[in-house]
DRENDO-1510 file (C-alpha; in Angstrom, 1 decimal, always signed):
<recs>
REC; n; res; u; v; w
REC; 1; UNK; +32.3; -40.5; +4.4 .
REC; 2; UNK; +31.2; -43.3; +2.1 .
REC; 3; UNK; +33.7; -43.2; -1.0 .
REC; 4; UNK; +30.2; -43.3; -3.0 .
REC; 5; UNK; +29.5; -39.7; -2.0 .
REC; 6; UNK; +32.9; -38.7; -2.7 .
REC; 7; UNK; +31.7; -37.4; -5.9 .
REC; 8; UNK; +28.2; -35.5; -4.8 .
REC; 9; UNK; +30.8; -34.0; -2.6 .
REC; 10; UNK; +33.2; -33.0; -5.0 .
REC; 11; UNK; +30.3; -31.7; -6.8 .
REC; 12; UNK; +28.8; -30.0; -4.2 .
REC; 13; UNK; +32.2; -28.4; -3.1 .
REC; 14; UNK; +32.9; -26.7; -6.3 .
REC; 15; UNK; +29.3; -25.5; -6.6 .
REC; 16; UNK; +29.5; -23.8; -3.6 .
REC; 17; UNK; +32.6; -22.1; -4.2 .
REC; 18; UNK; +32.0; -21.4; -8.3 .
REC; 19; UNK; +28.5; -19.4; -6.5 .
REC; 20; UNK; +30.6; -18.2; -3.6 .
REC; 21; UNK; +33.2; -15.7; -6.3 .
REC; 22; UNK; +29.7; -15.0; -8.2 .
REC; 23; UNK; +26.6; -14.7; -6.7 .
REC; 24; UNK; +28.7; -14.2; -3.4 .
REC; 25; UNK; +29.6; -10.6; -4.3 .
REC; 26; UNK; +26.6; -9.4; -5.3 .
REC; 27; UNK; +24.9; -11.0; -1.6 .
REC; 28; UNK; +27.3; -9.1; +0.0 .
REC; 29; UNK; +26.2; -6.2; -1.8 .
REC; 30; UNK; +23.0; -7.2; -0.6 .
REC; 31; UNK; +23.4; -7.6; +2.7 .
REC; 32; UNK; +25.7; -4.6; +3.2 .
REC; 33; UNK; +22.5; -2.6; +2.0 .
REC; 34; UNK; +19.7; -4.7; +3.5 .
REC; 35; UNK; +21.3; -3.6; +7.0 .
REC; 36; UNK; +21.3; +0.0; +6.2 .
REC; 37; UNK; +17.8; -0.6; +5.1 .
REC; 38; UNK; +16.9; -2.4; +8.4 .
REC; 39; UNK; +17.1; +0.6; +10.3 .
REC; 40; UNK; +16.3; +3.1; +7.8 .
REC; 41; UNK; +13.2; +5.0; +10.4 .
REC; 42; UNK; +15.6; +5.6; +12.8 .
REC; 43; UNK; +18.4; +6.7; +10.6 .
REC; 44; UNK; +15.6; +8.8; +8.9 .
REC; 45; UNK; +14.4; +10.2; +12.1 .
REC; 46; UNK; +17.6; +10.9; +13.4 .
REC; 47; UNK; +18.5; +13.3; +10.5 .
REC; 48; UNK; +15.6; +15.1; +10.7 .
REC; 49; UNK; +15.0; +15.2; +14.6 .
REC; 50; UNK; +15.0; +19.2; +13.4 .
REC; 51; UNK; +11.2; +18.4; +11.5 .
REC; 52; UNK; +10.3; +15.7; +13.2 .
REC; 53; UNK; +8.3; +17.2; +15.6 .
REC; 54; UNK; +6.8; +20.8; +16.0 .
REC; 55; UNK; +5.7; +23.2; +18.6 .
REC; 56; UNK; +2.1; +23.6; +18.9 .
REC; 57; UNK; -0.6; +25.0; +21.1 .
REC; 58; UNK; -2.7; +22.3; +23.1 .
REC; 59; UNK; -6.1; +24.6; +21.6 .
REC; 60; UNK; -4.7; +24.2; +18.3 .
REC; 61; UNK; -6.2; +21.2; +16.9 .
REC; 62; UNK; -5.2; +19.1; +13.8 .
REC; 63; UNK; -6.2; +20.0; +10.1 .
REC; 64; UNK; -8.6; +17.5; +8.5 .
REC; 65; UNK; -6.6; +15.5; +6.2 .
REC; 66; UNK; -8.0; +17.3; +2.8 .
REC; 67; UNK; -7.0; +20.4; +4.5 .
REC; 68; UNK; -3.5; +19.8; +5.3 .
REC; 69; UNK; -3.3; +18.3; +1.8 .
REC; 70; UNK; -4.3; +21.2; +0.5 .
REC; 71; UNK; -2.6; +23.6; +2.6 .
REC; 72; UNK; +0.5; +21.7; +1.5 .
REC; 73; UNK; -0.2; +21.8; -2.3 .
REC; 74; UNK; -1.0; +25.5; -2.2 .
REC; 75; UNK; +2.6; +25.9; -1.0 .
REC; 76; UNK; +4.6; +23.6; -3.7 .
REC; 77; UNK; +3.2; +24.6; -6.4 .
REC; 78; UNK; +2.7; +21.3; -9.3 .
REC; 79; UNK; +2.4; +19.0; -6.5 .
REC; 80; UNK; +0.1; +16.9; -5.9 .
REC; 81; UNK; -0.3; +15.0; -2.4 .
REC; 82; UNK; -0.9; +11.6; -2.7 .
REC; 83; UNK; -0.6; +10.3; +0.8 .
REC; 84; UNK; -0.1; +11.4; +4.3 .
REC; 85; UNK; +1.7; +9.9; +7.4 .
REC; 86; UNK; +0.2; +11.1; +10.8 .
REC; 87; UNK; +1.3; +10.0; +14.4 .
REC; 88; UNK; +0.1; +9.8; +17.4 .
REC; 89; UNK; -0.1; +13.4; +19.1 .
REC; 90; UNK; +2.4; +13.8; +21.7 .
REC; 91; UNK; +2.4; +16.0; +25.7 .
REC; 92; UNK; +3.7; +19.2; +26.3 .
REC; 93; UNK; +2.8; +21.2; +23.7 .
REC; 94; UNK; +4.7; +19.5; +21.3 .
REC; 95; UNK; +3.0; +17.3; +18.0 .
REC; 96; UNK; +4.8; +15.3; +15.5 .
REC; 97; UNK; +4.9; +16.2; +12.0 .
REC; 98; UNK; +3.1; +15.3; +9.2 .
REC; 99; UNK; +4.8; +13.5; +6.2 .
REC; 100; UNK; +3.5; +14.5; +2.8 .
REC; 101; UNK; +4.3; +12.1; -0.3 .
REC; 102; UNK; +3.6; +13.3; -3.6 .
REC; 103; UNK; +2.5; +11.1; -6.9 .
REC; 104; UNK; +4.6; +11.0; -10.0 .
REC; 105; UNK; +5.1; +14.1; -11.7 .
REC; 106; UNK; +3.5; +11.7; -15.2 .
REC; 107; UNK; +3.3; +8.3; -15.4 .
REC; 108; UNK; +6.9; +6.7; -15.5 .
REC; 109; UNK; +8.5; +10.1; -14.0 .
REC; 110; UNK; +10.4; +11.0; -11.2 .
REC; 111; UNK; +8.5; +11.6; -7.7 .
REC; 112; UNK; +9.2; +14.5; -6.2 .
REC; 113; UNK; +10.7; +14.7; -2.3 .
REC; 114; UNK; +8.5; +14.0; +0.1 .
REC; 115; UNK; +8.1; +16.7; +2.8 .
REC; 116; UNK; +7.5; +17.1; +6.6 .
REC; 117; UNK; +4.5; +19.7; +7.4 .
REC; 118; UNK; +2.9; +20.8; +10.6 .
REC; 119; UNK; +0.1; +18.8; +10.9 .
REC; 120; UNK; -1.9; +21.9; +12.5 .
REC; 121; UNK; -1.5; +24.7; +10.1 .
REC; 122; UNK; +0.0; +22.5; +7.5 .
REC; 123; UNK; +3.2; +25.0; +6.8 .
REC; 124; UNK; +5.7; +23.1; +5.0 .
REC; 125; UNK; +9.0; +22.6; +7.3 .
REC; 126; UNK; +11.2; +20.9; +4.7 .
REC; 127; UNK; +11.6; +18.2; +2.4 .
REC; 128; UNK; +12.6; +14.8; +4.1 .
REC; 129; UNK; +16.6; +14.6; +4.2 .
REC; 130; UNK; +18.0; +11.3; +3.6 .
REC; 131; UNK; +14.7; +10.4; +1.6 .
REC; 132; UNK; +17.0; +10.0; -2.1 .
REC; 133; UNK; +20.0; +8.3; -0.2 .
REC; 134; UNK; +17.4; +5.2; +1.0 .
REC; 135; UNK; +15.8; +5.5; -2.7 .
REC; 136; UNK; +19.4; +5.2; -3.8 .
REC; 137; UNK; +20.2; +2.2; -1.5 .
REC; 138; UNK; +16.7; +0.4; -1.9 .
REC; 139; UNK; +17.5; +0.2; -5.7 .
REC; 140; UNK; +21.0; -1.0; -5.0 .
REC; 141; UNK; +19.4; -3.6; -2.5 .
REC; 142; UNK; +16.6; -5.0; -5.2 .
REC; 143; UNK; +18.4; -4.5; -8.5 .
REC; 144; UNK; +21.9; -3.1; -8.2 .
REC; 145; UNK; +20.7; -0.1; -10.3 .
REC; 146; UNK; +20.1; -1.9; -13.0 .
REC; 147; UNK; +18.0; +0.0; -15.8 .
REC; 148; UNK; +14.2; -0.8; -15.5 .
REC; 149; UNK; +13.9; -0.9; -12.0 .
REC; 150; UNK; +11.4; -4.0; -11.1 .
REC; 151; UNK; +11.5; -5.1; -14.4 .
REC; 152; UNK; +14.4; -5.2; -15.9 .
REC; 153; UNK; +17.4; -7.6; -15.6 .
REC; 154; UNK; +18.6; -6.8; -12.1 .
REC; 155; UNK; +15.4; -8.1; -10.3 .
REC; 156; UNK; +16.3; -11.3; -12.2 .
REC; 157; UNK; +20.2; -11.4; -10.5 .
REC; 158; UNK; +19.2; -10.6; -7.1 .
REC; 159; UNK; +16.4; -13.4; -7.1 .
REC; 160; UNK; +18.9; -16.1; -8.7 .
REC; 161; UNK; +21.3; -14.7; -5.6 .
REC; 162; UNK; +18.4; -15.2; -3.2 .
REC; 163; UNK; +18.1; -18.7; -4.7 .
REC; 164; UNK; +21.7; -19.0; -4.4 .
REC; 165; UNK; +22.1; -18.6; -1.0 .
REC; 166; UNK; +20.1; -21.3; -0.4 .
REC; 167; UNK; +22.4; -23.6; -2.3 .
REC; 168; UNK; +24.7; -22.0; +0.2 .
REC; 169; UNK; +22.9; -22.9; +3.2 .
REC; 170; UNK; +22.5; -26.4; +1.7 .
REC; 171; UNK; +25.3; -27.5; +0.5 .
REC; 172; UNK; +27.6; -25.8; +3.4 .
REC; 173; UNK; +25.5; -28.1; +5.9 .
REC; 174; UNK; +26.1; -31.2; +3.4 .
REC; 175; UNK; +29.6; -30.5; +3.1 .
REC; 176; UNK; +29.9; -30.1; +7.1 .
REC; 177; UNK; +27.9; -33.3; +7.8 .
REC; 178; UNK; +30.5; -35.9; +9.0 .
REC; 179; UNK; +29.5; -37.2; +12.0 .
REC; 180; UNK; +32.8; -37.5; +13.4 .
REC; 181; UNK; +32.7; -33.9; +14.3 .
REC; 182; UNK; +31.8; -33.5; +17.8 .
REC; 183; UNK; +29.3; -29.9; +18.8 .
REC; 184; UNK; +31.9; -27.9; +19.8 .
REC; 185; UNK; +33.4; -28.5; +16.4 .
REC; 186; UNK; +30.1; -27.1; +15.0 .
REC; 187; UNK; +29.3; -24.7; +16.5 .
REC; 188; UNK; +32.1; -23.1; +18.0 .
REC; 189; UNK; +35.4; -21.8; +15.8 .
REC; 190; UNK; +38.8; -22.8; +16.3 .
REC; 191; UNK; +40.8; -19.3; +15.6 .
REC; 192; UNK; +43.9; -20.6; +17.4 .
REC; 193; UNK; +44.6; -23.0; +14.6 .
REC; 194; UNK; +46.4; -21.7; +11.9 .
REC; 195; UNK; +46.2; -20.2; +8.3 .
REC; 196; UNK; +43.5; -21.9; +5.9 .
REC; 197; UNK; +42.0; -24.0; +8.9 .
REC; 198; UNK; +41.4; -21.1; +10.8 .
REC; 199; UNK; +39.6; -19.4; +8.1 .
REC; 200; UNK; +37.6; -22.3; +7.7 .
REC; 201; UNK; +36.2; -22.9; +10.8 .
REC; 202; UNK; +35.0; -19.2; +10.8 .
REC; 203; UNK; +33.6; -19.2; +8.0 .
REC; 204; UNK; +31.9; -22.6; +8.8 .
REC; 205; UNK; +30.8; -21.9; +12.3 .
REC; 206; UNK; +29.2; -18.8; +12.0 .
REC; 207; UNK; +27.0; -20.0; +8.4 .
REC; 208; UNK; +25.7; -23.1; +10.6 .
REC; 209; UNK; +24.8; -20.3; +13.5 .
REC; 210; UNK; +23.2; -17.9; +11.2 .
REC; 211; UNK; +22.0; -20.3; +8.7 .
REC; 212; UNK; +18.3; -20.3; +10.3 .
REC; 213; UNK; +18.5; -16.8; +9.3 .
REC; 214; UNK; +19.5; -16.5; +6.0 .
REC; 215; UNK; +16.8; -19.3; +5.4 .
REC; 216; UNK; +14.2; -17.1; +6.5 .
REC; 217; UNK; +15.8; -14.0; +4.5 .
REC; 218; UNK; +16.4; -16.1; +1.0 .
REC; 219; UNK; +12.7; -17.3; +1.6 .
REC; 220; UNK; +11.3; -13.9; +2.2 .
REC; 221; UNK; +13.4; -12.5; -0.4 .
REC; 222; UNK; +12.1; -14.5; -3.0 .
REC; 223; UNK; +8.7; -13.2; -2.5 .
REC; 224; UNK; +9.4; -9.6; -4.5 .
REC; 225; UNK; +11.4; -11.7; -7.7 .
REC; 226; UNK; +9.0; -13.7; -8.7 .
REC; 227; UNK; +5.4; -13.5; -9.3 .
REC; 228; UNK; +4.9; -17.3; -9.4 .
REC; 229; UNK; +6.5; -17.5; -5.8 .
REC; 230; UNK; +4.8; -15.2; -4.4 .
REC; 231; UNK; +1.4; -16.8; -5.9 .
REC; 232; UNK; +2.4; -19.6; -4.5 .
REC; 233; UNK; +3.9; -18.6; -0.9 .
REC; 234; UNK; +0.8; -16.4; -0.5 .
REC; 235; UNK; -1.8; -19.5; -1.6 .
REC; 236; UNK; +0.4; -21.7; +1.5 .
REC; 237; UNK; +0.1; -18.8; +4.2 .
REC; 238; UNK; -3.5; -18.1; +3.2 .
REC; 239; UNK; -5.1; -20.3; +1.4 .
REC; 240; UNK; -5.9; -17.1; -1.3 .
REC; 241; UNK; -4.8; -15.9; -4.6 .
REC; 242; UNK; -2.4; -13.1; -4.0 .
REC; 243; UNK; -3.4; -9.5; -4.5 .
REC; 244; UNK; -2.3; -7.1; -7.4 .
REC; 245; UNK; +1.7; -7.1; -7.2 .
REC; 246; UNK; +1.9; -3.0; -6.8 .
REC; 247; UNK; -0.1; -3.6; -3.6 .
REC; 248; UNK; +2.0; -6.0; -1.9 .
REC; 249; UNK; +5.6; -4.3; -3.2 .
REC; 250; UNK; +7.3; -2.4; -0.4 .
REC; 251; UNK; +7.3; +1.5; -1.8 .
REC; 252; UNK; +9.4; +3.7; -0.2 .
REC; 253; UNK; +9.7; +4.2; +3.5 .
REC; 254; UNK; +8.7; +0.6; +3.9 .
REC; 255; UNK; +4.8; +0.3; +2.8 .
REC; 256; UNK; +3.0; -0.1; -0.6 .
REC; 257; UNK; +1.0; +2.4; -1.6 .
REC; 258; UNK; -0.4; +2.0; -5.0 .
REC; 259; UNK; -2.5; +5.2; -5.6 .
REC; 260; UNK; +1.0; +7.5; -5.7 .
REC; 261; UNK; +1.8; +5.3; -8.8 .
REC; 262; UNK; -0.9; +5.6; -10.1 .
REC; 263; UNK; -1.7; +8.7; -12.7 .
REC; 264; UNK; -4.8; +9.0; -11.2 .
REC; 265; UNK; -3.0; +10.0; -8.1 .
REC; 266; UNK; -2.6; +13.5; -9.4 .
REC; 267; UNK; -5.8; +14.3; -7.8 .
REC; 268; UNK; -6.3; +14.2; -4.1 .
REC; 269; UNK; -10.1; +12.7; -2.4 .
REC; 270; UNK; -10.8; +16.1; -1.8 .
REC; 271; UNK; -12.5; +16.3; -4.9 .
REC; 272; UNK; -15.1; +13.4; -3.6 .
REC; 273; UNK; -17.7; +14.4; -1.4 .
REC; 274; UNK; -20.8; +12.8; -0.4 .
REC; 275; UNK; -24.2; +14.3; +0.1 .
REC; 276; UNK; -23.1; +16.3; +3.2 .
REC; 277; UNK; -20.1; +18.2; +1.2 .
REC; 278; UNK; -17.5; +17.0; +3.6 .
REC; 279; UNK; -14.6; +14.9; +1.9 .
REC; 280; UNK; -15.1; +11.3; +1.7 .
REC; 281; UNK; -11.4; +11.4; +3.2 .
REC; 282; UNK; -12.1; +13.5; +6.0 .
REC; 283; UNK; -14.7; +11.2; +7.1 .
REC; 284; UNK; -13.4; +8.0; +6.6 .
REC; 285; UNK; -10.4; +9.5; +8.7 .
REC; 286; UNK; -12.6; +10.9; +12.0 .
REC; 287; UNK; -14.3; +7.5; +11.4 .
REC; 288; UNK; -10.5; +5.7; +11.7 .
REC; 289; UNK; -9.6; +8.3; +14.6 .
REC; 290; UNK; -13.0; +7.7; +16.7 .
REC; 291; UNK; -12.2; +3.8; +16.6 .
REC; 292; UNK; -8.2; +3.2; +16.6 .
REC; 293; UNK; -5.7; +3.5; +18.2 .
REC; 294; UNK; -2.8; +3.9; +16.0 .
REC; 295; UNK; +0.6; +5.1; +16.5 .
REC; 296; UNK; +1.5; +5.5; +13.1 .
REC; 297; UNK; -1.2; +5.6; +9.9 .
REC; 298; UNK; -0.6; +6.1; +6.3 .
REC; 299; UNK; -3.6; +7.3; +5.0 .
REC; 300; UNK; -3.3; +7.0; +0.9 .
REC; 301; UNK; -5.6; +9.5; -1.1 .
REC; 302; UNK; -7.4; +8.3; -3.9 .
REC; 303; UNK; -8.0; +9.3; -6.9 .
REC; 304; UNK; -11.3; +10.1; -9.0 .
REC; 305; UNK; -11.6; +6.4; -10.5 .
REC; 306; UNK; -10.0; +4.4; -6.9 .
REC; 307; UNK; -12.7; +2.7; -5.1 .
REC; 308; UNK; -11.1; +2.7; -1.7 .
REC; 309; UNK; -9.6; +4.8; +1.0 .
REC; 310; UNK; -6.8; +2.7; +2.1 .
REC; 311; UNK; -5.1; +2.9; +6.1 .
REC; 312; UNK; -2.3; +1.6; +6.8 .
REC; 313; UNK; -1.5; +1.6; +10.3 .
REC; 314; UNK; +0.3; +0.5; +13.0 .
REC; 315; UNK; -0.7; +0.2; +17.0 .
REC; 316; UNK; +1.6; +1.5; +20.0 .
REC; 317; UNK; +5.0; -0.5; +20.6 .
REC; 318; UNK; +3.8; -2.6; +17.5 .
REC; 319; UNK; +5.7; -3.5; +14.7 .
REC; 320; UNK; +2.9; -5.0; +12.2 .
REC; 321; UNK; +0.8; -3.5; +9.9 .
REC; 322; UNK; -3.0; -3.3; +10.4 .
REC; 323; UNK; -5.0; -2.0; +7.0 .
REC; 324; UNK; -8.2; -0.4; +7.1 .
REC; 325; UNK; -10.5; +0.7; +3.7 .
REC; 326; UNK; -13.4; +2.9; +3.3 .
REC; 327; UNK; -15.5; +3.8; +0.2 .
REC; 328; UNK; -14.0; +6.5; -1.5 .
REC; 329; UNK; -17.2; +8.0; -2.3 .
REC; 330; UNK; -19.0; +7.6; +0.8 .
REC; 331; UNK; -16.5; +7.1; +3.5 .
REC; 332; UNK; -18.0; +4.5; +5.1 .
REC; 333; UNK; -16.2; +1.6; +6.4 .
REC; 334; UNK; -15.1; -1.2; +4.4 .
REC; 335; UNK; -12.9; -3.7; +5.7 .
REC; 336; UNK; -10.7; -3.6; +9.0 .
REC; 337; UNK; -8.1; -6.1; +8.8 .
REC; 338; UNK; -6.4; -6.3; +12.3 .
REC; 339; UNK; -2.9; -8.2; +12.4 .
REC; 340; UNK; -3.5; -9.4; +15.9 .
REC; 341; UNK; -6.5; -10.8; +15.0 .
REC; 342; UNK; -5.2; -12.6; +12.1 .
REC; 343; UNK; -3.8; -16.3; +11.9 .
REC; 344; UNK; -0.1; -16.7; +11.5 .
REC; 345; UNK; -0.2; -17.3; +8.1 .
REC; 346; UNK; -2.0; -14.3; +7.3 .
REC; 347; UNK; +0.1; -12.1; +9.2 .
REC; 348; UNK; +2.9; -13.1; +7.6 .
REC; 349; UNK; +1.8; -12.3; +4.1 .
REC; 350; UNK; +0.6; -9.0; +5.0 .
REC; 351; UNK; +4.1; -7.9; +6.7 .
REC; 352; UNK; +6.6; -9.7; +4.6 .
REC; 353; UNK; +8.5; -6.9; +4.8 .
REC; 354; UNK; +9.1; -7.2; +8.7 .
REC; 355; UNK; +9.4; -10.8; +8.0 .
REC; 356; UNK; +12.2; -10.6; +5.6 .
REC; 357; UNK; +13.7; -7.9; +8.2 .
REC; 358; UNK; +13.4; -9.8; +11.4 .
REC; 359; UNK; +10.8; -7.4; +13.1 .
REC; 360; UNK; +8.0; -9.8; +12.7 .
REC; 361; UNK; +9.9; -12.2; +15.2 .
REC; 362; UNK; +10.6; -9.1; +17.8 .
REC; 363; UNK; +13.3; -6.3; +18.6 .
REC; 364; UNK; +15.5; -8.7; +19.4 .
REC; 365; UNK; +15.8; -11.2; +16.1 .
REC; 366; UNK; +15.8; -7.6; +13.3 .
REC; 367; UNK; +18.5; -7.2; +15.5 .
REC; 368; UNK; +20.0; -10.5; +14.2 .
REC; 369; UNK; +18.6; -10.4; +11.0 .
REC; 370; UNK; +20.6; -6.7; +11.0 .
REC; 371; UNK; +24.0; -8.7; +11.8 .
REC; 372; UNK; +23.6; -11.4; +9.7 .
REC; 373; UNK; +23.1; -9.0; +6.6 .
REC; 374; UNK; +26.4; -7.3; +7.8 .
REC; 375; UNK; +28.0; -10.1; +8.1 .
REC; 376; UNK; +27.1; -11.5; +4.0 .
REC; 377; UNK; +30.2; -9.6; +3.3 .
REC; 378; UNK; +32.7; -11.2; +5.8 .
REC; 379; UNK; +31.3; -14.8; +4.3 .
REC; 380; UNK; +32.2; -13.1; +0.8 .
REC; 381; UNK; +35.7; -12.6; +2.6 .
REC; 382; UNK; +36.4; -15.3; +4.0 .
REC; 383; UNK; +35.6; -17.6; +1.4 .
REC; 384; UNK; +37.6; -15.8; -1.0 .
REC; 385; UNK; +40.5; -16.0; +1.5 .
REC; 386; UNK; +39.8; -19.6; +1.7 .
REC; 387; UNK; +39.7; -19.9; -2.2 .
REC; 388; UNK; +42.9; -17.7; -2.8 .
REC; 389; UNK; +44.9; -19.7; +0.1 .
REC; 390; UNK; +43.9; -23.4; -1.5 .
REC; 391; UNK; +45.3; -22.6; -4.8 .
REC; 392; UNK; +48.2; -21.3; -3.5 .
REC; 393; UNK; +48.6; -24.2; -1.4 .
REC; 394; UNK; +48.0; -26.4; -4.8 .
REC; 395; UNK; +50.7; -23.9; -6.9 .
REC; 396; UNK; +53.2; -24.9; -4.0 .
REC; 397; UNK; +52.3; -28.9; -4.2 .
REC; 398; UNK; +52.7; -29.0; -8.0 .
REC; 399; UNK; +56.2; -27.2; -7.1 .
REC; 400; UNK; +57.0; -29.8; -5.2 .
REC; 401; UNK; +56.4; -32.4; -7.1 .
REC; 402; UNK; +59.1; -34.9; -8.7 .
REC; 403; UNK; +59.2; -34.1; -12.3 .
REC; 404; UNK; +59.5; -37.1; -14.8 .
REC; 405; UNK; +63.4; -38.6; -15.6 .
REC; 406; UNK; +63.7; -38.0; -19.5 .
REC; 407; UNK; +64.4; -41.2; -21.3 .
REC; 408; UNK; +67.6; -41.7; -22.5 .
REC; 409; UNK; +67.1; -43.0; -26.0 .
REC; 410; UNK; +69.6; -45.6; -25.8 .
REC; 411; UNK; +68.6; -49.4; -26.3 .
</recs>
């Protein structure tokens, strides 16, 4: 290395470690939780496989969605329903359940539990288990349960961590640069060497394997801790002007849903009904039904002053979202935007979500993106190992050390 870039070096080096005992704590935080987040369906699932699905005649057919609403409401008392999840009807007798989320019990209150129901007769089979733990871990995740949520101070430190692991990536590549180092140096660690070398080339081997990764995770991050970002990211991918912010934040379970924020949420589409007298839901949902194909659709229910019946849906042994609208006085068809059909900037901005988790690239990569979350924590580790063992290694040099003869005095 030039002895001019000695000091960006130094520079560099004692950034990345001053971030690493800082922001370095609160990314593994991050990750830790991110993974559990990654696979939060399944887990979900899992723990209710008891709900999940229900035993029901083939005759039997599904409850239009103001019915099951209100079949729902009638049986928890207070509660108002402000969007469904319906899935694909399975063989042998057996349907999967229907997932019932309630608005806000005011404006600014708590939400009550959301609950499965049997989509047919719309009887309540229990709330959704796990559903507070994820709540728990998603605020964690965004802003280590700091008070005011989105808008208070811990949105703020998790997107200066997000830009700080960029430094990471960047300065870690700097600082590995030399071009003495041959590839296997680079990209494949040395664990028979021994103490602070060992931990080194871990620590270094594995960030310049994963760093694509984390790139595309800080990046993604950003997108929910900064409005200006996000103006801008979406204006690159699209061309456009983003939409409202409380329709592109991920609610819980994984999709925005603005209506069950919204006060006017407290009153489901059932009360809208155009000329015929059948709900403007109901028919904007046989309209959906008759021309999709959809494995999974959230179907939001407006309230008095919404516009629009939002869909958000998802095709079979897909992984992005599709989003359908419909009048929510008429039920007629609005917009049908189709992800496949999409460019690629597009389809990014409308599943960021999947982007920041890895599903947008395939099974395969959330898989990856899954490890590399876990592994945030072992960086954390390592480079605190690394940390501790250099200034021990310093303590024992300045022990070392010749001390000074005292002058004598004499002349």
């Amino acid at each position: 290395m030039p002895a001019a870039l000695s000091p960006v070096r130094t520079v560099l080096f004692r950034l990345h470690w001053a971030l690493g005992l800082t922001a370095g704590l609160v990314l593994a935080l991050m990750g830790f939780t991110g993974a559990l987040m990654s696979y939060e369906e399944a887990i979900t699932a899992l723990a209710n496989r008891d709900r999940v699905q229900v035993a029901a005649p083939q005759e039997r057919p599904a409850l239009t969605p103001s019915a099951l609403a209100a079949r729902i409401e009638a049986q928890l008392s207070g509660r108002r329903v402000a969007a469904l999840t319906l899935s694909e009807a399975s063989d042998h007798g057996v349907v999967p359940s229907a997932v019932a989320r309630f608005a806000r019990d005011r404006a600014g209150g708590e939400r009550p539990p959301s609950v499965y129901a049997d989509p047919t007769d719309g009887t309540v089979l229990g709330p959704v288990r796990l559903e507070a733990f994820f709540a728990t871990v998603r605020a964690l995740h965004r802003w280590l349960l700091i008070p005011g949520d989105g808008k208070g101070w811990g949105r703020t430190i998790t997107g200066l961590c997000a830009l700080a692991l960029l430094v990471f990536l960047g300065s870690g590549l700097y600082l590995r640069w030399p071009g003495r180092h041959g590839w296997r140096v680079w990209l494949r660690p040395s664990l028979a060497r021994p103490g602070r070398a060992r931990w080194w080339s871990l620590h270094a081997v594995a960030g310049t394997w994963l760093l694509p990764v984390y790139a595309v995770i800080a990046l993604s991050g950003l997108w929910w801790s900064y409005d200006g970002y996000r103006a801008a990211a979406t204006w690159l991918l699209t061309g456009q002007a983003p939409p409202d912010r409380a329709e592109t934040r991920p609610a819980e379970g994984g999709s925005g849903r603005k209506s069950a924020d919204h006060p006017s949420s407290d009153h489901t589409s059932s009360d809208r009904k155009p000329p015929d007298g059948i709900p403007a839901v109901d028919k904007a949902w046989a309209d959906f039904s008759a021309t999709h194909t959809a494995a999974l659709a959230t179907l939001t229910l407006p309230g008095p002053e919404a516009g629009a019946i939002r869909i958000r849906w998802h095709a079979p042994q897909a992984t992005l979202r599709n989003e359908a609208t419909y009048d929510a006085r008429t039920g007629a068809g609005l917009d049908d935007r189709r992800a496949a059909e999409a460019g690629l900037g597009p389809r990014m901005a409308d599943n960021m979500l999947e982007v920041h988790r890895g599903r947008f690239f395939g099974a395969p990569m959330a898989l990856l993106f899954c490890l590399a979350a876990l592994a945030l924590p072992g960086f954390f580790a390592t480079g605190l190992t690394l940390y501790v063992l250099r200034r021990s290694a310093g303590r024992r040099a300045l022990g070392r050390a010749p001390r000074p003869v005292a002058a004598s005095g004499r002349g």
